[in-house]
C-alpha positions in Angstrom: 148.9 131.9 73.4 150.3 134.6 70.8 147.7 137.0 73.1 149.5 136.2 75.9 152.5 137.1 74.5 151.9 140.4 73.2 149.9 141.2 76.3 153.2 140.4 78.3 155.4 142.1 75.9 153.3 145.2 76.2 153.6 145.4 79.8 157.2 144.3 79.9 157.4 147.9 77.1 155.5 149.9 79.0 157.3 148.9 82.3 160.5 149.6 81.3 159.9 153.1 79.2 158.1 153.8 82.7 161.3 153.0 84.4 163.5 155.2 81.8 161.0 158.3 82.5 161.9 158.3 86.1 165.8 158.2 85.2 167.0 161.8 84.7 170.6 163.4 85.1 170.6 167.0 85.3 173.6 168.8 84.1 175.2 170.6 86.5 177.6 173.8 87.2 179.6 174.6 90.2 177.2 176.5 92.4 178.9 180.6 92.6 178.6 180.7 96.7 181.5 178.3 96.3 183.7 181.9 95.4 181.4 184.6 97.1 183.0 187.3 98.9 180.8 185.8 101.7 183.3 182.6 102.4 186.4 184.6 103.0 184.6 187.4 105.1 183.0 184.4 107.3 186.1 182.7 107.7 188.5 186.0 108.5 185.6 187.2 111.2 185.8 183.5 112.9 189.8 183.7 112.4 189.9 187.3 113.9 189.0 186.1 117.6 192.2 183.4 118.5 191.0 182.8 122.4 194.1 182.2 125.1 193.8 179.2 125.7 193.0 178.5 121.9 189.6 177.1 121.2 188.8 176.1 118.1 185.0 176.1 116.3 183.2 172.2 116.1 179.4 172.7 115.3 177.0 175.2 115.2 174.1 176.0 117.6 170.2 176.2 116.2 171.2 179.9 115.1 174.4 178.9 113.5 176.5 180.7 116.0 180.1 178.5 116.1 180.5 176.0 119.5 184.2 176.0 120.4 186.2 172.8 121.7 189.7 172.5 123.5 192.4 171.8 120.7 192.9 168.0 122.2 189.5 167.3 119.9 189.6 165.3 116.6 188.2 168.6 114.8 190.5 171.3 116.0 192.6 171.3 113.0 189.6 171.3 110.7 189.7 175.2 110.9 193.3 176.3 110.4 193.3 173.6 107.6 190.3 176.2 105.8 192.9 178.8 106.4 195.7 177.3 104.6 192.7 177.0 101.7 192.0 179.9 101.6 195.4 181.4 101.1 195.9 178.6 98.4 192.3 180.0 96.8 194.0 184.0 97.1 197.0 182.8 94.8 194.3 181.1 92.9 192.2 183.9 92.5 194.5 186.9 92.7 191.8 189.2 91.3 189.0 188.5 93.7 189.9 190.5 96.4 191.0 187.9 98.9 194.1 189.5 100.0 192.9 192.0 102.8 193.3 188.8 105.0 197.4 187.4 105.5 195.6 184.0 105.2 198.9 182.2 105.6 200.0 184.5 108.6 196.0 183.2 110.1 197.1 179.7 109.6 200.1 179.2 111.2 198.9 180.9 114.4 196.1 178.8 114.7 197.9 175.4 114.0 200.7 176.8 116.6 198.8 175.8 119.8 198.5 172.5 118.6 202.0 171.9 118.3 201.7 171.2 122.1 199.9 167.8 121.3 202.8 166.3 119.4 204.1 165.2 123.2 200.4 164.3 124.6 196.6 164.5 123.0 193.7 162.1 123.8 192.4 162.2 120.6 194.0 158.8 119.6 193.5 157.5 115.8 193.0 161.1 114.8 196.0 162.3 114.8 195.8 162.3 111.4 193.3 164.9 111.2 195.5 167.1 113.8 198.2 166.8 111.5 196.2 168.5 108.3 197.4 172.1 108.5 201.3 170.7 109.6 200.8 168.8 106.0 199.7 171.6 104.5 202.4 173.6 105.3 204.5 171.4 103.8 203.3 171.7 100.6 204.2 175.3 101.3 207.6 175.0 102.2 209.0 171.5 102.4 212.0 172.1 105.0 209.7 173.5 107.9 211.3 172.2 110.8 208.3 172.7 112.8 206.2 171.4 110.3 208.3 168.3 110.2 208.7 167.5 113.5 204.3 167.7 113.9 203.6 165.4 111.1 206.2 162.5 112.0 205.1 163.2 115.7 202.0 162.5 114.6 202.5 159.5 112.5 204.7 157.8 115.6 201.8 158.3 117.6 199.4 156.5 114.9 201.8 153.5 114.2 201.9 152.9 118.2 198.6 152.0 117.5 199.2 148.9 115.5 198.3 146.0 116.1 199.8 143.2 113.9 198.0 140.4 115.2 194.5 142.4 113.8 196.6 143.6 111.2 195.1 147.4 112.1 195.8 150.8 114.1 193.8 150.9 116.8 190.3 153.8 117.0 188.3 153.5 119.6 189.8 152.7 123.1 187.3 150.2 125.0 187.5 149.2 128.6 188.0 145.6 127.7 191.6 145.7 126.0 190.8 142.9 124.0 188.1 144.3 122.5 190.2 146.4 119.6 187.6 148.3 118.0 188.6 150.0 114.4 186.1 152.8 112.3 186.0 153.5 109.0 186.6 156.4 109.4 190.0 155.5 110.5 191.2 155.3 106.8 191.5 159.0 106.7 194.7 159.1 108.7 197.1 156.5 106.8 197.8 159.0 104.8 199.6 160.3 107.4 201.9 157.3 107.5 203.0 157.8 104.0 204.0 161.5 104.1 205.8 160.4 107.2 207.6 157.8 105.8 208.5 159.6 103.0 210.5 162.4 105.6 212.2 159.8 107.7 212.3 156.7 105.0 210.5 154.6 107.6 208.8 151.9 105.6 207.6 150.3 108.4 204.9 153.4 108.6 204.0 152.5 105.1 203.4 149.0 105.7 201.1 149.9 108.8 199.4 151.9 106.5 198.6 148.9 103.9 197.5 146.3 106.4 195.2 148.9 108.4 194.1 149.0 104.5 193.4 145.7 103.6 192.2 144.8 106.5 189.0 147.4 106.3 188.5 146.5 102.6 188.5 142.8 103.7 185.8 143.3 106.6 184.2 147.2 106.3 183.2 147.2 102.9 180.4 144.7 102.0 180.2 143.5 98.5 177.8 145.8 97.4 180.5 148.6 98.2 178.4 149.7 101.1 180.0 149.6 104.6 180.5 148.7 108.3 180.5 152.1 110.3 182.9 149.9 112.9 184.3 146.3 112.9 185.4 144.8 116.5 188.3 142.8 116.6 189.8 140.3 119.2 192.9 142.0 120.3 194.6 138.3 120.5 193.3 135.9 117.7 192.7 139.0 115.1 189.1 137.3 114.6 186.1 139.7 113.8 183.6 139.4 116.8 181.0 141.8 115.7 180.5 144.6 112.5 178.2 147.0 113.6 177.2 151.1 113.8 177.6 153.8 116.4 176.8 156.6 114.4 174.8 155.0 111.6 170.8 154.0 111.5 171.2 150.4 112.2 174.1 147.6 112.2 173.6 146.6 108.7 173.1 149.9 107.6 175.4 152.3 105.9 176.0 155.4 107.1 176.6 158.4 104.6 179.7 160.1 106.0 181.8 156.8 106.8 180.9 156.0 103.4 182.3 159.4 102.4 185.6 158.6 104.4 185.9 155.6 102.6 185.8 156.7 99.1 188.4 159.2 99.7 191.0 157.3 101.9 190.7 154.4 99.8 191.1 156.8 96.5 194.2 158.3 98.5 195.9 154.7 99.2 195.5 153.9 95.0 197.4 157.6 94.7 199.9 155.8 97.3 200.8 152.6 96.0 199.3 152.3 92.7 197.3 149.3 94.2 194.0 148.0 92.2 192.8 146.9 94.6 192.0 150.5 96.4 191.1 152.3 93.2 188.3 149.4 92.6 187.2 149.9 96.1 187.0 153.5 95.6 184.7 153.1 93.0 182.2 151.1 94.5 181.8 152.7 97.6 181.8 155.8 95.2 178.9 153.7 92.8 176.9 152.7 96.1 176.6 156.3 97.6 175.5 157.9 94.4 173.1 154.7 93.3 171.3 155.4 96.5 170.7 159.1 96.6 167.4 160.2 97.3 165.3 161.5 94.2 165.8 164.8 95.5 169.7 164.2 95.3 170.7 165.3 98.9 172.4 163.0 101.0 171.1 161.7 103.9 173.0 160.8 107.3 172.1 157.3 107.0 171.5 155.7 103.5 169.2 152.9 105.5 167.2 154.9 107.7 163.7 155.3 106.8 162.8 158.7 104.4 159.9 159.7 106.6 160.7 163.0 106.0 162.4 163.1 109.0 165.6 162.1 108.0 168.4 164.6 108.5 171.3 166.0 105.2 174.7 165.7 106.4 176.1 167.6 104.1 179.4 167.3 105.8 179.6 163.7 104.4 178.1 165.6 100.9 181.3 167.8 101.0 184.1 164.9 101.6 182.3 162.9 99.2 182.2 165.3 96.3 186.2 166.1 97.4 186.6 162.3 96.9 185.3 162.1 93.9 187.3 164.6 92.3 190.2 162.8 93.4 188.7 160.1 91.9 188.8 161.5 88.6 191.9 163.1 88.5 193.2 159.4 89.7 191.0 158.0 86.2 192.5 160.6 84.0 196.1 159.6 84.9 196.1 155.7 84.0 197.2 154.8 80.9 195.4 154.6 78.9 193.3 157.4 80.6 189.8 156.3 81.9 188.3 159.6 80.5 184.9 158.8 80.5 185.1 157.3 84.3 187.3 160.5 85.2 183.5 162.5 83.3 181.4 160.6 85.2 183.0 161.4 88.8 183.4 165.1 88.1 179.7 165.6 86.8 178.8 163.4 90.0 180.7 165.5 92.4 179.8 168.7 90.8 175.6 167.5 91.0 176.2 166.7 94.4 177.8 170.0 95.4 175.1 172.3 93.9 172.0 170.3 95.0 173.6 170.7 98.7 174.6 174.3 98.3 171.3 175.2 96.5 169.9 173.8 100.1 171.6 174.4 102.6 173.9 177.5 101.8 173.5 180.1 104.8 174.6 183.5 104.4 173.8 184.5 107.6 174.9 181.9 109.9 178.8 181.8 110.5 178.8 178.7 109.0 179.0 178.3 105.1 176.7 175.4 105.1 173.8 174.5 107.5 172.5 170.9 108.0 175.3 168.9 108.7 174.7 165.8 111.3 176.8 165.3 114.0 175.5 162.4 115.8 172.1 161.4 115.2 171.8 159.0 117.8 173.2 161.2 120.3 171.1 162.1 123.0 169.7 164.8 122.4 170.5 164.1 117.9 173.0 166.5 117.2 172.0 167.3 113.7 170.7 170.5 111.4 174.1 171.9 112.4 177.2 173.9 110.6 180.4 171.7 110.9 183.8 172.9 110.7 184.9 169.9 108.5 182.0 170.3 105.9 182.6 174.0 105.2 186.7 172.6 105.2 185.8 170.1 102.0 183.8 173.3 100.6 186.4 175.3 100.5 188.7 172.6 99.1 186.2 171.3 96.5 186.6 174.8 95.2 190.1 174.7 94.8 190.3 171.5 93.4 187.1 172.6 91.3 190.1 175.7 90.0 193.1 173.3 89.2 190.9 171.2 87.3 190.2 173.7 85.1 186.3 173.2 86.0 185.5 176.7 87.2 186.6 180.4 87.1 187.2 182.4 90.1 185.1 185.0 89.7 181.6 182.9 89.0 182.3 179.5 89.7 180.8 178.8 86.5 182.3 175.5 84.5 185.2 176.1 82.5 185.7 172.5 81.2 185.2 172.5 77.1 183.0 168.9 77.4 180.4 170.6 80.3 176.7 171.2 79.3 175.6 174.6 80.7 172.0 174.4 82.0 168.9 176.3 84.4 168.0 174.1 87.4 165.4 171.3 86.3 167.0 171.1 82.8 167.0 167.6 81.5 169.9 167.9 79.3 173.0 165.8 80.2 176.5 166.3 80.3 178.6 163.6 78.0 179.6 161.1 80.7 176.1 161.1 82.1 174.3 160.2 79.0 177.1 157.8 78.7 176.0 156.6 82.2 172.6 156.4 80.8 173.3 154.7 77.7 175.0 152.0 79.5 171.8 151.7 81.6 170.0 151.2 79.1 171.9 148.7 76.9 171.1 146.5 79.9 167.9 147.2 80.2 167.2 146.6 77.2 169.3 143.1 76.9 167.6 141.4 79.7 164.0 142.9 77.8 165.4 141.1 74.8 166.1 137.8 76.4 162.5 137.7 78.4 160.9 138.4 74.8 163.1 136.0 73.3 161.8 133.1 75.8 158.4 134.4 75.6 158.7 133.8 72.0 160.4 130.2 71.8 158.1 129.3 75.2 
C-alpha cells in the first residue's frame, strides 16, 4: 500500500509541476505604433475627404481600403469620436508633431451632420454611441449649447425605449411587438442616461439606466461571468422566453466583443453609482475573458467556437476590452482602501492584451490602424479579417488613457510606471501583480495537492 502511495504522489508531483510549466505571464510594454506618426497621418487623410452628404467609414475591404455608411448607422460617430482623441493626444503630446492637423476643428465638422438625427435616426438603442463625440465635446467646453441639446436629445430617445414591465430599454425592434429583444451590447449606452440626467436633473433617466442594469446582470451574465449575446423578453409579463446569440458561435456560447461591452459598461455603471454590485460584475466578465484566451493570447470572436485554426481575432472586442480594463483599474485604485494589486493586475492585463494584438495585426499600409477585426461572422458572406472604425477608436483611446495613467511616454510608448518590468518578446519574467496572480495560483494548487496527499496518507 505505502507503493501505492508514493506512486500516486509522484504522479500527482509531476502533474501539477507539468501544469505550472505551461503557466507563463509575459511582461509587457505598450506597443510604440500606439504613438507613431502613422496614426495621426491615417486618420487626417480619412478626415481630409468629408463627402456632401456625409458618409462616414464602417469596415474595411480585403485591401483595407475604408467602406462608408449613411450617418443614420450605429458606427457613424465612431470616427469623429477618434478625432476628438486625437486632439486630446496633441495636448497630450505637444512635442510629437501632431498639431499640423486642427483636430478639434476635424471633429466638430464631422459630428455636425449628425446633429440632424437628434429629430429622427433608425438606429434605435444606439443612440448612445451617436451621442460619443456630442459627449466629448462636453468635456471640452461644458456650456455647448449644441452639444447639449444632442446628448439629452439623445438620451430622450433612449429612455422612450423603456420598458418597465421588462425592466429594460428596448435593442432590437422585432415584428412581433411582444417579443422585446435586449443585447448586451446595449449597456454601452446608459451611460448616456447619466450625463443626461446630470444636465437636466432628470432622475428618471438614471433610474432607467439602473434597471436596464440589473436586469442584464440578472439574466446576460451567467455565473461563470460569461454571457448571453441577447436575452428575449415578453413585452407583457417581463418573463425571459429564450437567451441566445446572433452574432456569437452558438446559444450557450460567449461571444468576445459583447463580453468586451460588458466589462466596460458594467465598469462605467460602478463609476455611476458606486454600486458593488457592477464593479463585481466587471470583474468577472473581466476574469472570464482573460481565463479563456488562447495560448497565443489573441482574442478570438467567439470564446466557444472551435480553434481549428479557422477561427477569426476581433480585435475590435481586443481594443474595448483592454479600454475596460484600464477603467477597471483606475476604478480599483480609488476605493479605499485602494485595491492596488487588483488595479496591477488589470493594467498588466490590458497592456498584454494590446501588444499581442498590435504585434499581429498592426497594418501600416491599410487605412486602418488595425486589421482583423470581425464584423459578423455568421453573416452571409462572414464579415471578418476587416479594419473597424470602433477598434482603431478604443486604440486611440487606450493610448490616452495609457498617457494619464502615467503608463507610457509619448514619444515611445514605452512604460513609465515605476512597478513595470521591462522585457524582449518571449521573456518569462513577470511584472508584480502577475507573479502575484501566479502565486495565488499556486497556493491553490498546492492546497488541494496537500489535502489529496493528506487522504492518501490517512487512507
Amino acid at each position: 500500500m505505502a507503493a501505492i502511495h508514493r506512486l500516486l504522489l509522484f504522479v500527482l508531483l509531476h502533474c501539477t509541476i507539468s501544469h505550472f510549466n505551461e503557466f507563463t505571464v509575459h511582461a509587457a510594454t505598450p506597443p510604440s505604433e500606439l504613438f507613431s506618426g502613422l496614426v495621426a497621418q491615417k486618420v487626417s487623410k480619412t478626415a481630409s475627404n468629408l463627402s456632401t452628404p456625409a458618409v462616414y467609414p464602417q469596415y474595411t475591404d480585403a485591401s483595407g481600403q475604408w467602406l462608408y455608411f449613411p450617418a443614420d448607422t450605429w458606427t457613424s460617430s465612431f470616427f469623429p469620436a477618434t478625432l476628438y482623441a486625437l486632439n486630446t493626444r496633441a495636448s497630450l503630446c505637444p512635442d510629437d508633431g501632431l498639431n499640423s492637423t486642427d483636430w478639434l476643428g476635424e471633429a466638430r465638422r464631422w459630428s455636425a451632420p449628425e446633429t440632424s438625427l437628434e429629430s429622427k435616426n433608425t438606429v434605435g438603442h444606439d443612440v448612445g454611441f451617436l451621442s460619443f463625440p456630442f459627449q466629448e465635446e462636453l468635456s471640452l467646453d461644458s456650456t455647448n449649447q449644441t452639444a447639449i441639446n444632442a446628448v439629452n436629445a439623445f438620451a430622450n430617445d433612449l429612455a422612450a425605449r423603456f420598458n418597465p414591465t421588462v425592466g429594460c430599454t428596448r435593442s432590437w425592434d422585432t415584428a412581433d411587438p411582444t417579443d422585446f429583444t435586449v443585447i448586451i451590447d446595449n449597456m454601452m449606452n446608459l451611460n448616456l442616461l447619466f450625463i443626461s440626467a446630470n444636465l437636466t436633473g432628470n432622475d428618471t433617466l438614471r433610474q432607467i439606466a439602473i434597471s436596464h442594469a440589473n436586469k442584464t446582470m440578472q439574466n446576460h451574465v451567467r455565473s461563470d461571468g460569461s454571457s448571453f449575446h441577447v436575452v428575449e423578453y415578453n413585452e407583457t409579463t417581463g418573463a425571459v422566453i429564450r437567451q441566445r446569440t446572433a452574432q456569437g458561435y452558438a446559444d450557450n456560447s460567449t461571444w468576445s466583443r459583447g463580453q468586451s461591452w460588458g466589462i466596460y459598461a458594467f465598469a462605467q455603471m460602478y463609476q455611476n453609482t458606486g454600486d458593488q454590485r457592477y464593479l463585481d460584475t466587471s470583474r468577472r466578465m473581466a476574469t472570464y475573458f482573460t481565463d479563456n484566451l488562447p495560448s497565443s493570447g489573441i482574442v478570438p470572436w467567439d470564446f466557444n467556437a472551435p480553434d481549428d485554426g479557422s477561427r477569426p481575432a476581433d480585435t475590435s472586442a481586443a481594443m474595448i476590452t483592454t479600454s475596460g480594463m484600464l477603467l477597471l483599474a483606475d476604478l480599483e485604485q480609488a476605493l479605499s482602501p485602494a485595491n492596488t494589486s487588483g488595479a496591477e493586475l488589470w493594467k498588466d492585463t490590458a497592456i498584454q492584451i494590446l501588444a499581442n494584438t498590435t504585434g499581429s495585426f498592426w497594418k501600416p499600409d491599410w487605412q486602418s490602424l488595425l486589421s482583423n477585426g470581425t464584423v459578423d461572422n455568421p453573416g452571409n458572406p462572414p464579415n471578418n479579417d476587416t479594419g473597424i472604425v470602433y477598434g482603431d477608436y478604443y486604440f486611440v483611446k487606450v493610448g490616452n488613457d495609457l498617457l494619464t495613467m502615467g503608463l507610457a511616454n509619448c514619444s515611445s510608448g514605452s512604460s513609465a510606471s515605476a512597478n513595470a518590468t521591462t522585457s524582449s518578446p518571449g521573456s518569462s519574467k513577470t511584472s508584480s501583480s502577475a507573479s502575484a496572480f501566479m502565486d495565488l495560483g499556486v497556493f491553490m494548487k498546492f492546497r488541494t495537492l496537500f489535502f489529496i496527499v493528506t487522504a492518501l496518507y490517512l487512507f
